[in-house]
Structures are given as structure tokens and as C-alpha cells.
N, C-alpha and C positions, 0 to 999 in steps of 0.2 A: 808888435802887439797893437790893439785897435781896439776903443770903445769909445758909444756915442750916447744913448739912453741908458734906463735900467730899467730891467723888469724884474718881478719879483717870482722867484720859481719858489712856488711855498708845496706844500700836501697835509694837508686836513685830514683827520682820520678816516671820517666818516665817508669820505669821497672814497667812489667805487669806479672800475672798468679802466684802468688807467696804470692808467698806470697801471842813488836805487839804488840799494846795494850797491848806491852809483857813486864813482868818487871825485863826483864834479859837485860837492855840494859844499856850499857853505851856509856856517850855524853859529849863529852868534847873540848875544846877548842885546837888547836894543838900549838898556841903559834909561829905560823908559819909567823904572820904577811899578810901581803896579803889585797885582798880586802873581807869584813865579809858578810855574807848574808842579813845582815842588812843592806847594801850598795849599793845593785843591784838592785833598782827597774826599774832601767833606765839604765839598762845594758842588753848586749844579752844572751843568754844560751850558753855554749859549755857543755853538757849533754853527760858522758860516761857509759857504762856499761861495766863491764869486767865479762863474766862468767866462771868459773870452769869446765870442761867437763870430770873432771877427775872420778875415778867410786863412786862419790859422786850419782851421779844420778842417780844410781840403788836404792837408798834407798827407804825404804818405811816406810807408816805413817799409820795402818791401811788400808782403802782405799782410801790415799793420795800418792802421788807421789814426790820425789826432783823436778820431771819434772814440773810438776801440780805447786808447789811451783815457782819454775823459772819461768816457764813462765807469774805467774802470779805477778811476779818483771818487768819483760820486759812489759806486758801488761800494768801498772801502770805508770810506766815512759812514755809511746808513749801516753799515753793518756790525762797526764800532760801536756806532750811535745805539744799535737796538742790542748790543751784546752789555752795554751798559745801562741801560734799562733796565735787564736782565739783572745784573749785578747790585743793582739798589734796591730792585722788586719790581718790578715793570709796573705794575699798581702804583707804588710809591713815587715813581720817578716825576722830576719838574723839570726836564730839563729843556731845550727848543733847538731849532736845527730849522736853518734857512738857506736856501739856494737863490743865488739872483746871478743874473747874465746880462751879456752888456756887448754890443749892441743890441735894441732893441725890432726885432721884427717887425713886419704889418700879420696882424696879428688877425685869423680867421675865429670866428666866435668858440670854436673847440680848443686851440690850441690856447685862448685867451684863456678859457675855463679851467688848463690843465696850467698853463703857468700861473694864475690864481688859487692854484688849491695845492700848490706844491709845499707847504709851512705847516710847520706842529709846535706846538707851546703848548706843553703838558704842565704846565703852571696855571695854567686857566682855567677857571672855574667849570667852563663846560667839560672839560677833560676828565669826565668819571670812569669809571674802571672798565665799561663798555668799550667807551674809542677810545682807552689806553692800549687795550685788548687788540683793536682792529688795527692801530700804529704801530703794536709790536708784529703781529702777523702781516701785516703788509708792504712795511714802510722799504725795504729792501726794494722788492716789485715794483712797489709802486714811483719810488726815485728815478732809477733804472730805466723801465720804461719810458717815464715821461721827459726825461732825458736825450734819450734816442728819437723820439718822437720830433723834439723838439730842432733836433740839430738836422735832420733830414729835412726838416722843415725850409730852416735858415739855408740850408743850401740851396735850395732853390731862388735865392733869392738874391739880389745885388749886395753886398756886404760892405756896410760903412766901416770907419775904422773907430777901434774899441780909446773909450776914454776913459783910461783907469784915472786919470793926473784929476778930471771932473767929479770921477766919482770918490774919491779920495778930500777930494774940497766939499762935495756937497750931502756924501752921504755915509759915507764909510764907519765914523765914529757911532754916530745917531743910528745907523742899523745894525751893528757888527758888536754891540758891546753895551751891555748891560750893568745892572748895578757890580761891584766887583768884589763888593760884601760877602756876595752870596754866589756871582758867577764866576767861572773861569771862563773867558771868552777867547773863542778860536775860528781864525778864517783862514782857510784855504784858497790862494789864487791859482786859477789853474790858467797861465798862460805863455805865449812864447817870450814876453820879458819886453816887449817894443808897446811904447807910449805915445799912436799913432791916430791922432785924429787933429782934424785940417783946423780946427776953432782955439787949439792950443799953439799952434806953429810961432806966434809973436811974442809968446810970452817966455823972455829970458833975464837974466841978470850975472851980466860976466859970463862965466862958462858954465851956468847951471840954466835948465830950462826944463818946460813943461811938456817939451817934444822929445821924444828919444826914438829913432828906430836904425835900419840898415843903412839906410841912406846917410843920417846924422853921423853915423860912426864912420862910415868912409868920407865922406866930404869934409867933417869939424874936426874928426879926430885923426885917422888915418893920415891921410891928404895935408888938412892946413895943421892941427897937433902934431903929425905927424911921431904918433903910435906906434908904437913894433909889439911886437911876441917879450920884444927884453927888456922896453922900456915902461910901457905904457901903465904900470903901477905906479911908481915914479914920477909919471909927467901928471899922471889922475890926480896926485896930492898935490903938487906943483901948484899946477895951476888950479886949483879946488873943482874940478871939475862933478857934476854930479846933475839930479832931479831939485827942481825946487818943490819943497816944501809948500803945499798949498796954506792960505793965509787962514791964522787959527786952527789947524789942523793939529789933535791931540789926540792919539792913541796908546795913550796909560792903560794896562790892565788889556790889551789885545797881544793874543801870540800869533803869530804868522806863518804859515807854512806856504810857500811859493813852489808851485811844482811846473813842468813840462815846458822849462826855460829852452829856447829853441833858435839856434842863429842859421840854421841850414846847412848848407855846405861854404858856409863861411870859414876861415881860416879859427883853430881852436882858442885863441886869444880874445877874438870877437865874444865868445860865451862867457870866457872870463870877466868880459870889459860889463857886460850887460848884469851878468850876478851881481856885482861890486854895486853897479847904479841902484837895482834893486833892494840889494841889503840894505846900502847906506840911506839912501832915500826913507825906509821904512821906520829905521834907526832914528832918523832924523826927525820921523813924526809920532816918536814917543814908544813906538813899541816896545811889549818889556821881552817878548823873542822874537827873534827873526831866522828863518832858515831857506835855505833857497836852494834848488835842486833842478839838474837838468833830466829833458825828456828821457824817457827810460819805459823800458818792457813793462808790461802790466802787471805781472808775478810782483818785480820791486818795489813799484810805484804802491803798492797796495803795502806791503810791509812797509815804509817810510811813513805813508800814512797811518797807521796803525802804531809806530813808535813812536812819532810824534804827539798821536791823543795822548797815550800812556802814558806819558812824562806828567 
């Protein structure tokens, strides 16, 4: 995985023309405290997605796509999002839903306009029953597209690598989670699972660090740990291996859903070794759940997400 900036994919109502059944997952508790999903039935949503635009998304499945996959996580989510609108009274509803992606494009003045207008907070006073009306009827379309836009976009383009470890220190909390009174706050990562950008590579302590990708796991783990399929659970506690924790970094009251975990044609132990990093890591920074799931057809990946809001 690879991230370097952040940009914010929001959608405004009132903006027009734009807009797995898998058994490789693990769900666990983060021990973070907070409020549980078992809590919020009389609670708002603050609903995040943070996507990956790193060159994960060149990947291919057959004749399936990362994109095809993506967007049909974004799809899943706005349609949860607008079927629960639905369910409190779409007039009534306060609830907000953010998308941001990571790296950051050079961004053309249209595509600038469509990742600036991607965001709804129906908590806000200009939020009257007009562009409540226009966010329940468009918000689906409107994500969707601007979504696909955008990733057609990035591909043309040389792709840094995505800094989740950065945006987890510098913004994660502060945009992802809301007062917890009143919100259940939920972010969806959609990414292959690798913590791959060149300005974190120094920063370690023991055998935990800010870098994680293919290469770290054959060279530190593989190779000099020397990890197997039979040990490497085992050697992972040993020697405390893991993500560090960025400094002050508290996500109480954030549940997590990690999707489209991705080691390639690496050997099957490799996806195992990258979930465990993920969960625990997440774990580590307060979350009160954690679940984490590998890449998967779109049919599933949409019903995971859908059972996950519902908890």
C-alpha cells in the first residue's frame, strides 16, 4: 500500500452533472473503549472512506478491476448511507459521509471542483429539506461517478506511494470521528494492506516500524526473521513485531472496516502476516473495532459492507 497527501472527496447536495463471504477475515474487538455498534441505534452516522490511489489500482482480476472492486465499496456504502436516511426520514436525517484518498493527484480545475464537492453533513444548517431531497436522490450517482472519474484520472499519472502511517498521525482522528455522544463513527479503508511511502522508511523502534510492504516482509521477515506458513504467528509475538503507533494517536469511539487486503501472488501466509499488522496496529490506536478482509468479488465485498454498517 502507498500514501503521500490527502485530498478530500466530499459531494454537496446541491452540486449537479457529476457525478466476503470471504474467509480470510479477521474481526476483532480494538479494546479501545468508545461507544460499540451495539450502542448506536439512536445515534447519527459520521461514515468515512479513505481510498488508496496508489498503483494498487492497476491491478487486475481476470476481467475484474481494483477500480471495479472500489468502486463497488464506495457504491455499497452511499447506498447504505441513503437507505438509512430513508430509515430515520430522509428530511430528518443528520448524519455526514466523507470520502478522502491518498495520494494526492495534480489536480485539473474540474477534477479539483469534483473532489471538493464530494462531502455531505446533513447536520448543517444549510441542509433544509430541498438538498436533503437532492442528497437522497443523487448521492448513489453522484459518489459512483465521481469516483470513477477520478481514478481514470490518477491513472494517467505517475503514482507516489500512499501514506496511510502519515495520515493516521496527522489526520485520521480529527477527520474521521466526531463527537461520540451523538455519533457512531465509521471508516472504511479500502486498500492492499502495504504502508509504502519513501519519508516513513527511517522511522523504527525494534521490530516495529512506520514502513510495511512486499519487500519488508521478504527481506526483515522472510529472509533475516525467517517466517514460514508454520511459524510466523509465533515468531510475530516473539519478537513484538508490528506498525508503530503514531505519537498521540487516539482512535476511541472509531470502528474500522479494512477491505481489499491484497499480497498478490505471494505465497498465502504473506496475507495472513499483513491482516495481523493491520488489525493490531489499528487495535493499538484505540479502535473500539477492527475488522479486516481480503480482496474479494464485488457481489461480497458489498454485503460485508452492508453488515458491517448494520452492527
Amino acid at each position: 500500500m502507498r500514501f503521500s497527501k490527502i485530498l478530500t472527496l466530499s459531494f454537496l447536495a446541491a452540486l449537479t452533472g457529476l457525478i466476503s463471504c470471504n474467509p480470510d477475515t479477521v474481526v476483532t474487538d480494538g479494546g479501545g473503549g468508545g461507544d460499540s455498534a451495539s450502542n448506536t441505534s439512536t445515534k447519527r452516522t459520521n461514515l468515512t472512506i479513505l481510498l488508496d490511489l496508489s498503483n494498487r489500482i492497476n491491478a487486475r482480476f481476470g476481467q475484474d478491476t481494483q477500480q471495479n472492486r472500489d468502486v463497488a465499496v464506495v457504491k455499497a456504502a452511499s447506498t447504505w448511507f441513503k437507505a438509512n436516511m430513508e430509515k430515520q426520514g430522509a428530511l430528518k436525517a443528520k448524519d455526514r459521509y466523507a470520502i478522502y484518498f491518498e495520494p494526492q493527484p495534480q489536480m485539473d480545475a474540474n477534477l479539483d471542483q469534483v473532489a471538493r464537492s464530494l462531502q455531505v453533513d446533513l447536520g448543517k444548517p444549510e441542509m433544509d429539506p430541498k438538498a436533503k431531497k437532492e442528497v437522497y436522490n443523487n448521492l448513489v450517482a453522484q459518489t459512483t461517478a465521481g469516483v470513477e472519474r477520478l481514478y481514470e484520472f490518477v491513472k494517467q499519472q505517475p503514482q507516489d506511494g500512499a501514506d496511510l502511517w502519515g495520515f493516521a498521525k496527522e489526520k485520521m482522528a480529527a477527520r474521521c470521528i466526531m463527537d461520540t455522544t451523538k455519533y457512531r463513527n465509521v471508516l472504511i479503508v479500502v486498500t492492499d494492506g502495504y504502508l509504502d511511502h519513501v519519508r516513513n522508511r527511517s522511522i523504527r523502534d525494534g521490530n516495529k516500524a512506520a514502513f510495511f510492504n512486499d519487500t519488508y516482509i521478504q527481506d526483515e521477515l522472510v529472509k533475516k526473521g525467517q517466517f514460514t506458513a508454520a511459524n510466523w504467528s509465533a515468531k510475530y509475538e516473539a519478537g513484538k513485531y508490528g506498525l508503530l503507533v503514531p505519537p498521540g494517536t487516539n482512535l476511541k469511539g472509531l470502528d474500522v472496516l479494512v477491505l481489499e487486503i491484497n499480497t498478490y501472488s505471494r505465497p498465502p501466509f504473506y496475507a495472513d502476516i499483513v491482516k495481523r499488522y493491520v488489525t493490531d496496529w489499528f487495535k493499538a490506536m484505540g479502535a473500539s473495532r477492527v475488522e479486516v478482509r481480503a480482496t474479494d468479488v464485488p457481489t461480497y465485498t458489498e454485503e460485508n459492507v452492508k453488515a458491517f454498517l448494520q452492527q
